[in-house]
LONU-71483 format. One line per 2 residues: for each residue x, y, z of N, C-alpha, C, O. Coordinates in nm, 3 decimals. Example, Ala and Ser with C-alpha at 12.3 -4.5 7.8 and 13.67 -1.06 7.14 Angstrom:
1.319 -0.569 0.780 1.230 -0.450 0.780 1.320 -0.330 0.780 1.424 -0.332 0.846 | 1.285 -0.225 0.708 1.367 -0.106 0.714 1.290 0.003 0.787 1.341 0.114 0.804
% end
This chain:
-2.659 12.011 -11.346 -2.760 12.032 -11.451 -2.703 12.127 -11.557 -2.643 12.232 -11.534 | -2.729 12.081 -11.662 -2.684 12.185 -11.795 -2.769 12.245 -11.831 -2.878 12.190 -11.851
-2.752 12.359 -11.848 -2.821 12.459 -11.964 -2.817 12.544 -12.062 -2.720 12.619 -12.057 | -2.890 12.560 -12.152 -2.862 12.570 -12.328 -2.870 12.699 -12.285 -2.928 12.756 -12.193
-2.765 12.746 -12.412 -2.773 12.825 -12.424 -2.898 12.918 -12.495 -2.961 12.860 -12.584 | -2.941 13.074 -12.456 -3.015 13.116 -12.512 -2.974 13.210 -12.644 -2.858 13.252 -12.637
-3.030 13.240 -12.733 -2.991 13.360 -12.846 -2.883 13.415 -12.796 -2.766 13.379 -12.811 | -2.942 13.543 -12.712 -2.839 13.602 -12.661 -2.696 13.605 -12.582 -2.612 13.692 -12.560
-2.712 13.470 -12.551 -2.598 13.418 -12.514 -2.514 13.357 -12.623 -2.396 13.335 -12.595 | -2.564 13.322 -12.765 -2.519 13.310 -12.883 -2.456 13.418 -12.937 -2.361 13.399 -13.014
-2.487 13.515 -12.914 -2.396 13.606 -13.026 -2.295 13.616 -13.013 -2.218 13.578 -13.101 | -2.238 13.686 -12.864 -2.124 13.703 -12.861 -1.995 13.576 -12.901 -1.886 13.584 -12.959
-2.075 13.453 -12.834 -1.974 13.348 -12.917 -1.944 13.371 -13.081 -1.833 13.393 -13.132 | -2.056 13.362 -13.140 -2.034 13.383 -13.278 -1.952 13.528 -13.339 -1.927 13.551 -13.458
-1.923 13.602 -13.236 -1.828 13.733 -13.229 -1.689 13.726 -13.209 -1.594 13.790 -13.254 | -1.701 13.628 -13.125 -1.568 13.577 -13.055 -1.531 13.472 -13.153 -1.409 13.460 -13.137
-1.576 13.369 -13.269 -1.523 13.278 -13.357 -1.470 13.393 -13.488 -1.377 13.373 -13.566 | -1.559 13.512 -13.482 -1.524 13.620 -13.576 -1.400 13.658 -13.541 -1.317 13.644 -13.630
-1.356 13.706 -13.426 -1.267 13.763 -13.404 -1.156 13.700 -13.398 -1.053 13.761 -13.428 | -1.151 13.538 -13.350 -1.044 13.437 -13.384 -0.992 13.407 -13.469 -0.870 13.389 -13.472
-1.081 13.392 -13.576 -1.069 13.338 -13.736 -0.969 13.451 -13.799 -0.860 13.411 -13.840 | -1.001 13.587 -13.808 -0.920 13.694 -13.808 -0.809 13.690 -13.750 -0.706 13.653 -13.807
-0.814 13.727 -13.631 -0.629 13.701 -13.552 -0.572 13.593 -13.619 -0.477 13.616 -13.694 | -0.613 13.478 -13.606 -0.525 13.344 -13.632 -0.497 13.366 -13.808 -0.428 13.275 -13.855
-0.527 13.440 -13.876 -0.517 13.410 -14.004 -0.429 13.571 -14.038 -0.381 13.590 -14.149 | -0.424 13.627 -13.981 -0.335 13.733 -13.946 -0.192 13.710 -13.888 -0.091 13.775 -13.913
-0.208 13.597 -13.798 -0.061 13.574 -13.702 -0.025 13.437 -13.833 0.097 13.428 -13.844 | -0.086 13.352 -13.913 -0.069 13.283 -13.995 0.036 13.275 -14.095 0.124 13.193 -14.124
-0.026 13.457 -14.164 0.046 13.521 -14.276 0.204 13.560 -14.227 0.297 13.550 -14.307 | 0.223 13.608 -14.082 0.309 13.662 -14.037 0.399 13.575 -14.010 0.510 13.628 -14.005
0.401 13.460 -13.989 0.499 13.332 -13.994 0.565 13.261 -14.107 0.670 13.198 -14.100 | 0.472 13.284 -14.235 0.460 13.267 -14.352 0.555 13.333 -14.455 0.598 13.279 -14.557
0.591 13.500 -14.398 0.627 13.552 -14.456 0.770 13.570 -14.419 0.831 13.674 -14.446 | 0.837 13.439 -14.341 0.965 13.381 -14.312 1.015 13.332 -14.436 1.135 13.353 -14.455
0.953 13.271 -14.525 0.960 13.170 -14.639 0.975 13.279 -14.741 1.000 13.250 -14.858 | 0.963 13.381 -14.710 1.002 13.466 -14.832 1.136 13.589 -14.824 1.153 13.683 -14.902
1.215 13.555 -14.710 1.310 13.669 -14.692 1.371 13.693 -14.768 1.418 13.805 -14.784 | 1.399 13.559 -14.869 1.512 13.611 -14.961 1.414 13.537 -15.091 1.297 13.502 -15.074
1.486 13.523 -15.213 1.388 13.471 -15.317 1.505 13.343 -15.361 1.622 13.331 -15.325 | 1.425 13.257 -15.449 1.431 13.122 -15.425 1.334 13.012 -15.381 1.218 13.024 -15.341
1.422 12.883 -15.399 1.320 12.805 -15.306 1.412 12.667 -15.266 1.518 12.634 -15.320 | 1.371 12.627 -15.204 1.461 12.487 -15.123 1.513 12.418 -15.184 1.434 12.325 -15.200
1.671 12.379 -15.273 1.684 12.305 -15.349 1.676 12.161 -15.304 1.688 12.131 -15.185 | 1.659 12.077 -15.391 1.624 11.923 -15.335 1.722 11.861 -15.287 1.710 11.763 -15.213
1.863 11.928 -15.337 1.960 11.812 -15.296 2.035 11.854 -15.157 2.123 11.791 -15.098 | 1.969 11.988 -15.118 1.984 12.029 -14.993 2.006 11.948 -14.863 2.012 11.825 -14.862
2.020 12.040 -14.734 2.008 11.900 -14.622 1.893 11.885 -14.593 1.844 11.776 -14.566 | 1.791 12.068 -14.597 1.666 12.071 -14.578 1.545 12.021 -14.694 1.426 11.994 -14.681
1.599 12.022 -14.764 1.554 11.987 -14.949 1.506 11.832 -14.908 1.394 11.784 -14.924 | 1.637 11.763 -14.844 1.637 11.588 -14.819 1.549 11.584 -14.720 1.447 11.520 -14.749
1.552 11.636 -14.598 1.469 11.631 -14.486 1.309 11.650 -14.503 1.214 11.599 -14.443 | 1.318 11.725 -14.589 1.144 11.761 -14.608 1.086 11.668 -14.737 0.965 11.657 -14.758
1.189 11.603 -14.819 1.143 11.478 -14.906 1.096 11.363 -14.770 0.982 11.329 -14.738 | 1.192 11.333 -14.725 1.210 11.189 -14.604 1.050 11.219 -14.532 0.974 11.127 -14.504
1.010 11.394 -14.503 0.935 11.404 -14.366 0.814 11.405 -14.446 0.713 11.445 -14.388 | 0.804 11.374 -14.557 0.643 11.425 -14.632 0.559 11.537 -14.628 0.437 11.545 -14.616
0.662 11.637 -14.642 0.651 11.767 -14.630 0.634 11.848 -14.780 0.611 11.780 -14.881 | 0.645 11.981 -14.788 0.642 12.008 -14.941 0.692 12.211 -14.932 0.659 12.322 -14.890
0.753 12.161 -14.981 0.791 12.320 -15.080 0.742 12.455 -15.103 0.706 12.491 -15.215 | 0.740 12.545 -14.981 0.677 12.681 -15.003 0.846 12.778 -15.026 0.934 12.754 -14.943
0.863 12.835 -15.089 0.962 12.959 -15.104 1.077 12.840 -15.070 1.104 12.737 -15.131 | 1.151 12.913 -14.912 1.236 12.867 -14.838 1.192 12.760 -14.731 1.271 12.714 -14.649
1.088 12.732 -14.738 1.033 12.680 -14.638 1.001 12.488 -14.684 0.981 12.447 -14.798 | 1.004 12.421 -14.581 0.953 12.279 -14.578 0.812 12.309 -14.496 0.819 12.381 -14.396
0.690 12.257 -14.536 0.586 12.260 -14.416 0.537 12.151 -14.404 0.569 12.070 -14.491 | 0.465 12.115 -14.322 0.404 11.986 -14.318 0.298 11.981 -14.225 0.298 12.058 -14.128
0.213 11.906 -14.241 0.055 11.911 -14.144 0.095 11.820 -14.052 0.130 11.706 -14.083 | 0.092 11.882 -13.887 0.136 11.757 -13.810 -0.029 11.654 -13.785 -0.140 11.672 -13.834
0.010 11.568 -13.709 -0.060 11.464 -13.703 -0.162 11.448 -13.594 -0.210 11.343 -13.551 | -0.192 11.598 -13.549 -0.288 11.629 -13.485 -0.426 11.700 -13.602 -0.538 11.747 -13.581
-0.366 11.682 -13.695 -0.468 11.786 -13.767 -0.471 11.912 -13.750 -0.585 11.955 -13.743 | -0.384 11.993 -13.740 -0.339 12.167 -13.681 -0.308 12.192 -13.866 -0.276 12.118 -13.960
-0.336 12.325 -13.851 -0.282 12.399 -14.012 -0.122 12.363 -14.047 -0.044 12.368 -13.952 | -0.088 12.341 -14.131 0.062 12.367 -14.180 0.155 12.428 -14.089 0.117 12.539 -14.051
0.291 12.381 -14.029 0.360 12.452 -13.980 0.533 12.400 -14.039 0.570 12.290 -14.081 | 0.615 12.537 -14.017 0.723 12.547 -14.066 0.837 12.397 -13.994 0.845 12.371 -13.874
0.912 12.321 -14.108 1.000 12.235 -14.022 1.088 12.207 -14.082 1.136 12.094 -14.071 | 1.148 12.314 -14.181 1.254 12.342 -14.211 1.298 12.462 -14.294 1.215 12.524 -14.361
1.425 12.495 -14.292 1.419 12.645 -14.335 1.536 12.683 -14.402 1.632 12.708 -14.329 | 1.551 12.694 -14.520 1.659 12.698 -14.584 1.713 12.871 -14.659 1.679 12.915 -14.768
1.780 12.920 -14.582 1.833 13.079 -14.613 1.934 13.073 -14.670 1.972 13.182 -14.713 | 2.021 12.959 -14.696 2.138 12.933 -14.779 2.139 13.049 -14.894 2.030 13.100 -14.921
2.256 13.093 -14.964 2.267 13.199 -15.046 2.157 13.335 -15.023 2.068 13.374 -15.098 | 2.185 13.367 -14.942 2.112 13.467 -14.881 2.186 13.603 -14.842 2.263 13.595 -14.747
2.175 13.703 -14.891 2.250 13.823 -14.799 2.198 13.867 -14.687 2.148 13.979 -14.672 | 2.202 13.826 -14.648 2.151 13.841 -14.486 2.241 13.876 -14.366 2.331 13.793 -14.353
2.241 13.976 -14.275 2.340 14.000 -14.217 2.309 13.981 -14.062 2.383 13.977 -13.963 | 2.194 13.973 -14.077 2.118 13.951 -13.918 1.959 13.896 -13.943 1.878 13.903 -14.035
1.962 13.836 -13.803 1.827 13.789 -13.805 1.710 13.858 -13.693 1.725 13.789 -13.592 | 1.629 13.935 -13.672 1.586 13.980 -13.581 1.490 13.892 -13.511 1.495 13.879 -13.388
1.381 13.816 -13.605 1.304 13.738 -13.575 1.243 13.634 -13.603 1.137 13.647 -13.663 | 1.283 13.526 -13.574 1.248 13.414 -13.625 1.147 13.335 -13.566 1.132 13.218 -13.603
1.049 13.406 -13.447 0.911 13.325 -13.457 0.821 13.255 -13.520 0.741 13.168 -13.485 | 0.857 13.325 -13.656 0.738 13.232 -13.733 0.793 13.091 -13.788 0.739 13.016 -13.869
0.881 13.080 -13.740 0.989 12.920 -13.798 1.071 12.839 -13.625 1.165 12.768 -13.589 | 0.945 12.922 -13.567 0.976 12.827 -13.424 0.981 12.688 -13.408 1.039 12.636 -13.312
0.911 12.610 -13.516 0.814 12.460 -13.532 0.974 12.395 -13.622 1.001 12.275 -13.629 | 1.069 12.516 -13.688 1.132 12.396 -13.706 1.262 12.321 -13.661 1.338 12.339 -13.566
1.260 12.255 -13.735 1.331 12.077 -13.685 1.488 12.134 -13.762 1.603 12.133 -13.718 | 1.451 12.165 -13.845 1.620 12.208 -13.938 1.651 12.358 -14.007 1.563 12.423 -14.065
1.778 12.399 -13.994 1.777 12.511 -14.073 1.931 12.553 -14.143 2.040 12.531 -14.090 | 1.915 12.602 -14.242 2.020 12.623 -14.283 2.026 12.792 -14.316 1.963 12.863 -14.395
2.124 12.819 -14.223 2.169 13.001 -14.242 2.300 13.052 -14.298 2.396 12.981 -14.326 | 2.292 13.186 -14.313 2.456 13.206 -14.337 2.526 13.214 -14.220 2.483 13.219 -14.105
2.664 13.214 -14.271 2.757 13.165 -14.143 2.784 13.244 -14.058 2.854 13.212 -13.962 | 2.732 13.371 -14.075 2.770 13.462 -13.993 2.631 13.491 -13.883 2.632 13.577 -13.796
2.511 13.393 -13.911 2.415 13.423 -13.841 2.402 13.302 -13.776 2.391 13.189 -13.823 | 2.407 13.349 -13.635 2.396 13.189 -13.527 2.241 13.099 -13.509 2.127 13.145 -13.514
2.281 12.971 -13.488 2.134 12.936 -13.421 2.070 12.974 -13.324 2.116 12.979 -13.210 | 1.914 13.019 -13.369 1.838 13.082 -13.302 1.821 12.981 -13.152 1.784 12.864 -13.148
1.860 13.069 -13.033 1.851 13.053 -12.880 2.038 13.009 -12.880 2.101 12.991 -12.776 | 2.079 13.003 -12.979 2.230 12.950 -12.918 2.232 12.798 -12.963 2.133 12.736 -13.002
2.365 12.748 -12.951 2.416 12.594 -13.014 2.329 12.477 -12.901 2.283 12.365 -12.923 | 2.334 12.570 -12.764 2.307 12.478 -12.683 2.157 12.385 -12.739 2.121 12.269 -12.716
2.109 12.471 -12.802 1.941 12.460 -12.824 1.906 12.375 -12.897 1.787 12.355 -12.918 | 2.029 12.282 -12.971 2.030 12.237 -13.113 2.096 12.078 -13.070 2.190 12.060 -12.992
2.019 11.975 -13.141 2.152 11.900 -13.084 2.260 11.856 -13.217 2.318 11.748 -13.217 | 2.273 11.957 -13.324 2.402 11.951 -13.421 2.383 12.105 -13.464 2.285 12.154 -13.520
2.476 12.157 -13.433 2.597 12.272 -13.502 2.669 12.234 -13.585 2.743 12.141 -13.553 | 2.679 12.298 -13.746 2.782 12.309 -13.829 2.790 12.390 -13.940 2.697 12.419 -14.015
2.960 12.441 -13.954 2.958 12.509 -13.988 3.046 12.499 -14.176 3.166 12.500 -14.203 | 2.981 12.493 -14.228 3.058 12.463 -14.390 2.992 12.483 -14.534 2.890 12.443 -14.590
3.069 12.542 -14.557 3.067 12.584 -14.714 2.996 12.725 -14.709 2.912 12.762 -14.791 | 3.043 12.800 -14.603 2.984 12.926 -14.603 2.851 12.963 -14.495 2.828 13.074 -14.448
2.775 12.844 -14.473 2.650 12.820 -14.422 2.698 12.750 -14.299 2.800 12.684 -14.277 | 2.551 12.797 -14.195 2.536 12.734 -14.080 2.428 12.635 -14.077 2.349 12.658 -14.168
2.399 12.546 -14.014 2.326 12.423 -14.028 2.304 12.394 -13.882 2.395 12.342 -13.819 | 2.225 12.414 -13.841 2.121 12.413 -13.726 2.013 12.290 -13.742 1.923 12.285 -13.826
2.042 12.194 -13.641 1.947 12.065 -13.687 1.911 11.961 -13.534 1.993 11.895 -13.471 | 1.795 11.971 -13.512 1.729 11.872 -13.410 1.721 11.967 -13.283 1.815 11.956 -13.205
1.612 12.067 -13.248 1.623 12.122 -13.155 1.603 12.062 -13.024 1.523 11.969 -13.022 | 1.652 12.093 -12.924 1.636 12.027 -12.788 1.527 12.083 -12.719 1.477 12.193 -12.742
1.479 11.972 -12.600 1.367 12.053 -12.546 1.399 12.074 -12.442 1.464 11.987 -12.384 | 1.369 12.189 -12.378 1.430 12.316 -12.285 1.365 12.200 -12.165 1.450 12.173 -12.081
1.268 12.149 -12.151 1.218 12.094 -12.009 1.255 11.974 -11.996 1.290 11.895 -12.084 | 1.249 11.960 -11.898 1.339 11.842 -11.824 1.318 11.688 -11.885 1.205 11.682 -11.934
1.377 11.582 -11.895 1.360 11.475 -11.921 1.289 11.399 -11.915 1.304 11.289 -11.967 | 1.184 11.434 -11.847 1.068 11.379 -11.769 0.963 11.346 -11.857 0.910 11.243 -11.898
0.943 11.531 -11.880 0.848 11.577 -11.948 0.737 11.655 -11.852 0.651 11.742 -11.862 | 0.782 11.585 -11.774 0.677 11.617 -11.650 0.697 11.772 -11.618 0.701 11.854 -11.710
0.713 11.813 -11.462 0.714 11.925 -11.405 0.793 12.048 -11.422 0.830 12.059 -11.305 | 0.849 12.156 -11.486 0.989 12.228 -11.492 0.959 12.286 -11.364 0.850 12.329 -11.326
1.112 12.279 -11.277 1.155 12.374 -11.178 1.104 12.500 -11.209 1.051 12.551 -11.110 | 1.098 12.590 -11.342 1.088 12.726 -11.359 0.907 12.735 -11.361 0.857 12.845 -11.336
0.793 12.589 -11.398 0.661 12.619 -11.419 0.610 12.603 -11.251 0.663 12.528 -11.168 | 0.497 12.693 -11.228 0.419 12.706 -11.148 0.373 12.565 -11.107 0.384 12.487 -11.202
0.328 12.511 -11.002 0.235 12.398 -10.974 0.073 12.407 -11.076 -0.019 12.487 -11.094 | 0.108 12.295 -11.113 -0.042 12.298 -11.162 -0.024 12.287 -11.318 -0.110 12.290 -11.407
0.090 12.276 -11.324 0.126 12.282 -11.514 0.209 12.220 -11.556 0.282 12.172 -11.469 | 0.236 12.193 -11.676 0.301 12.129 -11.751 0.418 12.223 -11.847 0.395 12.329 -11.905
0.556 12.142 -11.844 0.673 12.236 -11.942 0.618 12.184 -12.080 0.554 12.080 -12.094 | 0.636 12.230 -12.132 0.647 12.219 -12.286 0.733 12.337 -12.395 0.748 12.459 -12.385
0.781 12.233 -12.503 0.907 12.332 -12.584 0.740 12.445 -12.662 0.618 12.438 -12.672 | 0.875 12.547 -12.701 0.810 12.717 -12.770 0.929 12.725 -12.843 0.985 12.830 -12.811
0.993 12.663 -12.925 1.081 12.707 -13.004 1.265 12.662 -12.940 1.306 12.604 -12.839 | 1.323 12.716 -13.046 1.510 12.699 -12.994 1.514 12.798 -12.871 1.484 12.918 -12.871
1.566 12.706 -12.745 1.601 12.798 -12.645 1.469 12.838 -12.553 1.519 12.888 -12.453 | 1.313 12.841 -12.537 1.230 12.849 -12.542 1.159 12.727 -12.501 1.171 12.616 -12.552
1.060 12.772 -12.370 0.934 12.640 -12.330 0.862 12.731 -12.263 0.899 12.841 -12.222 | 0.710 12.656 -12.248 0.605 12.748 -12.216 0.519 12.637 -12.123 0.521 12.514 -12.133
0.442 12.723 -12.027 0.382 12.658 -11.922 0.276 12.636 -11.962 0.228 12.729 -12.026 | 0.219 12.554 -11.952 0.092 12.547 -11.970 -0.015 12.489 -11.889 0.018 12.374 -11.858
-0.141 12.525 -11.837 -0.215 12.477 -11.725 -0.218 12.332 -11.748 -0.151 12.298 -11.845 | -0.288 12.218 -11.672 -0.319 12.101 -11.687 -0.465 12.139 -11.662 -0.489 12.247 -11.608
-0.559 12.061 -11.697 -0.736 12.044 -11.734 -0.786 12.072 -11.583 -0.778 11.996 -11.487 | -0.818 12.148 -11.586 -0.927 12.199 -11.441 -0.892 12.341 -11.399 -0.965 12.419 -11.337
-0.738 12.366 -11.455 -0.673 12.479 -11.367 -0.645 12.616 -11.469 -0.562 12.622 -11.560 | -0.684 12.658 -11.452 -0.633 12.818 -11.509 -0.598 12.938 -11.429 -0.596 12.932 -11.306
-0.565 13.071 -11.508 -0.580 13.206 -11.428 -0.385 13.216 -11.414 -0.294 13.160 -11.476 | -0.388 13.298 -11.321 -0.254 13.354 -11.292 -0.160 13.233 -11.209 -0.176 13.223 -11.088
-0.060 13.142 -11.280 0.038 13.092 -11.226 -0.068 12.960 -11.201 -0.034 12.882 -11.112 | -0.187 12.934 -11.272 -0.258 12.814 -11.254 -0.328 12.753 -11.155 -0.381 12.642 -11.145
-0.315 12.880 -11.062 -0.373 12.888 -10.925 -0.545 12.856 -10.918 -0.590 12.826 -10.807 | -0.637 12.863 -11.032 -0.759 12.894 -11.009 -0.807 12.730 -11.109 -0.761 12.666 -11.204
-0.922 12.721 -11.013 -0.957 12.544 -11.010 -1.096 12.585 -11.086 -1.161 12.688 -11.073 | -1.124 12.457 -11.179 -1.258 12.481 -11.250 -1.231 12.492 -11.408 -1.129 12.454 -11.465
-1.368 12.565 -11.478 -1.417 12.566 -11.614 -1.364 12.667 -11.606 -1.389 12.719 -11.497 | -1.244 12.775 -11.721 -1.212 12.892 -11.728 -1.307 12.947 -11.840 -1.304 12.910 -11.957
-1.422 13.074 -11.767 -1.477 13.126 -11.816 -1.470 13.242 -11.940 -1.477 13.363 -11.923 | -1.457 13.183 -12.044 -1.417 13.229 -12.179 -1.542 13.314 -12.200 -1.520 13.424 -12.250
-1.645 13.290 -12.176 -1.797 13.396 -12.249 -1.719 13.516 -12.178 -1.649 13.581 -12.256 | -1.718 13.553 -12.051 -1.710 13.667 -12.014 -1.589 13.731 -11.998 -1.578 13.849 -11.963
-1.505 13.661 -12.023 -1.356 13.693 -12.068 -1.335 13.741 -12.218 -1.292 13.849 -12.256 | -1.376 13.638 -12.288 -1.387 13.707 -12.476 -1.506 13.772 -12.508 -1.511 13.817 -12.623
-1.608 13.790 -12.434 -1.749 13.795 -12.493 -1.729 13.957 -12.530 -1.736 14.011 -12.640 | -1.701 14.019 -12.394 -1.653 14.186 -12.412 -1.583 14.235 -12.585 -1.632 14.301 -12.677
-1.430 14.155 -12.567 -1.353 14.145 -12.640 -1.356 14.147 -12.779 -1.275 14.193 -12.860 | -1.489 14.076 -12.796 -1.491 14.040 -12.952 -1.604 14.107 -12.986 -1.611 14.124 -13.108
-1.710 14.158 -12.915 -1.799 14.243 -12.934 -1.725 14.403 -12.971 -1.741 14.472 -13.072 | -1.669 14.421 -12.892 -1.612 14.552 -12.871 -1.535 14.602 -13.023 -1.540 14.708 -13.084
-1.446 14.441 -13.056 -1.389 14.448 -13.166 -1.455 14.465 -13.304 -1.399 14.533 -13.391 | -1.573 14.404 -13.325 -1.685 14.409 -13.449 -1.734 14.561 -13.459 -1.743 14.616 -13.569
-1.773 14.649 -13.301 -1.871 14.778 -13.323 -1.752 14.842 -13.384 -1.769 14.879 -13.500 | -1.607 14.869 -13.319 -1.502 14.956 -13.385 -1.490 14.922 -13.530 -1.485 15.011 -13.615
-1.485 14.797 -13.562 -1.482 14.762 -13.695 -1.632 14.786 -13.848 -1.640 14.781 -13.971 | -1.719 14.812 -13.728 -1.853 14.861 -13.791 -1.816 14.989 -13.808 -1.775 15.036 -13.915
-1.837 15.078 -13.654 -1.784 15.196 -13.703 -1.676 15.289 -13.829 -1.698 15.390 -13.896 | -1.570 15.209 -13.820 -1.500 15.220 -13.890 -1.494 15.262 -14.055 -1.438 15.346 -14.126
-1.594 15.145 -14.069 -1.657 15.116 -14.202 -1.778 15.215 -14.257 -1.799 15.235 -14.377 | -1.877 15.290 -14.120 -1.952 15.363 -14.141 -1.887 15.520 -14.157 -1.913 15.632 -14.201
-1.815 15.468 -14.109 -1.736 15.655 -14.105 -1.639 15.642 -14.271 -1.652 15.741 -14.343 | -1.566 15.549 -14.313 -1.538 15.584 -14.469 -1.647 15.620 -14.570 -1.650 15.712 -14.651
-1.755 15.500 -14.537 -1.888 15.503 -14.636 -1.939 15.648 -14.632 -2.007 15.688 -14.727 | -1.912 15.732 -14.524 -1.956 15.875 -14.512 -1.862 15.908 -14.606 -1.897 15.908 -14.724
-1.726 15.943 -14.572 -1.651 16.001 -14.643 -1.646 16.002 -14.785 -1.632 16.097 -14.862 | -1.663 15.855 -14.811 -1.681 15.833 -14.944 -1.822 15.905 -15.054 -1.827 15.918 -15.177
-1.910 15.935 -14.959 -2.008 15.985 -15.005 -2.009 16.126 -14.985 -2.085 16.171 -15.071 | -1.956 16.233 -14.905 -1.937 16.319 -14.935 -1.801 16.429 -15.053 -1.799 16.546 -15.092
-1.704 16.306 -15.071 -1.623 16.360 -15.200 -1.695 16.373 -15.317 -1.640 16.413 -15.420
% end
């Protein structure tokens, strides 16, 4: 038997879509701001320039993006740092999604060559293109995931476990509906009063200067 929810069992959801909408558009910007390391923008006759014409993609800074075909926001799938002074790369998470990249030569492909299935190296630049996926051929089970889950790629060098439908919790051990109200409900409440507060304590300040 189902049952509706009441008011109060409404809010906190609507706390918890508050608090999502925020993070995700926060971790958004931070991936985003890959496409701007150096200034420029993708020339067309590039390898990544060609790749993101062919993929129906389009032109941010350094970046190719494209809406995959799930309907998900924009993500990075190609990446062009060519003429770049760049001497290192610390982090390249936010360009996990892509398919091609072009770096300087002194900076390797992110996870290593193995990760890639073409390495090359010319005209100064490295060219990183077709990443491999870390889990097995199958698709099915990885030796390294827990029972109860599925491998899937997370980037060059990189795959992530993920439960299959019924199972959640630690190592996928726990059977059922994973209870999100009382898991986020805390979470996102907690997050709005600090953020109220917050706001009430400048509005003071501001009124006593």
């Amino acid at each position: 038997m189902k049952m509706k929810a009441g008011c109060s069992q409404l809010k906190p959801v609507v706390l918890i879509l508050i608090f999502n909408s925020c993070f995700y558009a926060s971790y958004q910007l931070t991936g985003l701001q890959v496409c701007e390391l150096c200034s420029g923008a993708v020339l067309n006759g590039s390898a990544v320039g060609m790749f993101c014409s062919s993929s129906a993609g389009r032109i941010d800074g350094r970046c190719c993006l494209r809406i995959s075909n799930t309907g998900d926001p924009e993500h990075i799938i190609g990446l062009d740092l060519s003429n770049c002074s760049l001497t290192h790369m610390e982090d390249l998470q936010g360009a996990s999604t892509a398919l091609i990249m072009i770096l300087p030569q002194d900076i390797f492909c992110p996870g290593g060559n193995t990760s890639w299935e073409k390495v090359e190296v010319k005209d100064g630049n490295r060219l990183c293109e077709g990443q491999r996926n870390m889990c097995n051929q199958t698709g099915q089970l990885s030796l390294t995931c827990p029972e109860n889950s599925l491998c899937g790629p997370y980037g060059p060098g990189f795959f992530e476990c993920s439960c299959v439908d019924s199972y959640h919790g630690y190592k996928c051990l726990r059977e059922g509906e994973f209870p999100a109200l009382q898991v986020f409900g805390p979470l996102g409440a907690s997050t709005v009063v600090i953020s109220v507060l917050l706001w009430v304590t400048q509005r003071r300040k501001a009124k006593s200067l």
